[in-house]
N, C-alpha and C positions, 0 to 999 in steps of 0.2 A: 458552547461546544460540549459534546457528550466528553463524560469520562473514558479512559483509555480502554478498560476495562469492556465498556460496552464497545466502544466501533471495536476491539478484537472478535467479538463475539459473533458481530456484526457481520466484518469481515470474512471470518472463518465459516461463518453460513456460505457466502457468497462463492468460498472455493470447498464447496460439499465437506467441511467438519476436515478437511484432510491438511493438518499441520504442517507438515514436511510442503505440500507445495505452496503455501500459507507463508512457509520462511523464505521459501525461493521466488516468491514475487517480490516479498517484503524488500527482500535485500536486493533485488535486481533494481526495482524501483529508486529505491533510497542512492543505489551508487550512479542513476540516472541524473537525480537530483543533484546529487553532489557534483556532477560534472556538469552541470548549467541547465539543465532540462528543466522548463515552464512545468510551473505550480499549476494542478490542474483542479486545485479547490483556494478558497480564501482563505490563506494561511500563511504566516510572514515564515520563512525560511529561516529565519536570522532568532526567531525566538523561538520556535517547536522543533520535535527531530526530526530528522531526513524519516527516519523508519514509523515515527508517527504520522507524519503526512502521509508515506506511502499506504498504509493502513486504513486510513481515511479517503484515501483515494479510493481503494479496492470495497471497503464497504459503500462508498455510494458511486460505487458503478461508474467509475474511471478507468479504471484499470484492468485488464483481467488476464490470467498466463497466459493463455492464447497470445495476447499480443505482443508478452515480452522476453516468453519463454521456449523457445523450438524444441517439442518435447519427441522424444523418437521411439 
């Protein structure tokens, strides 16, 4: 597993360098997880964070705002 440090970087490419919506998938993600939603990479639940998973979802192309974010 990359370091945290890289899938952020990774990630943050994947939503155009733009932080702000970078934190509001992060945390959308993360409170999906927390409420039972299937792990959409190989990663135990139980030992990484909800917000590091999500992160790692978004930089390999799991996740993206579009799908979890209704932006207006």
């Amino acid at each position: 597993m990359l370091r945290i440090e890289e899938i952020t970087a990774k990630a943050l490419k994947k939503i155009n360098n733009d932080r702000y919506k970078l934190s509001l998938v992060v945390a959308k993600r993360a409170e999906q997880l927390a409420n039972g939603a299937t792990c959409l990479v190989e990663l135990d639940k139980n030992k990484v964070k909800l917000t590091d998973i999500a992160l790692y979802e978004i930089a390999n192309d799991k996740i993206t705002l579009e799908g979890l974010v209704e932006i207006s």
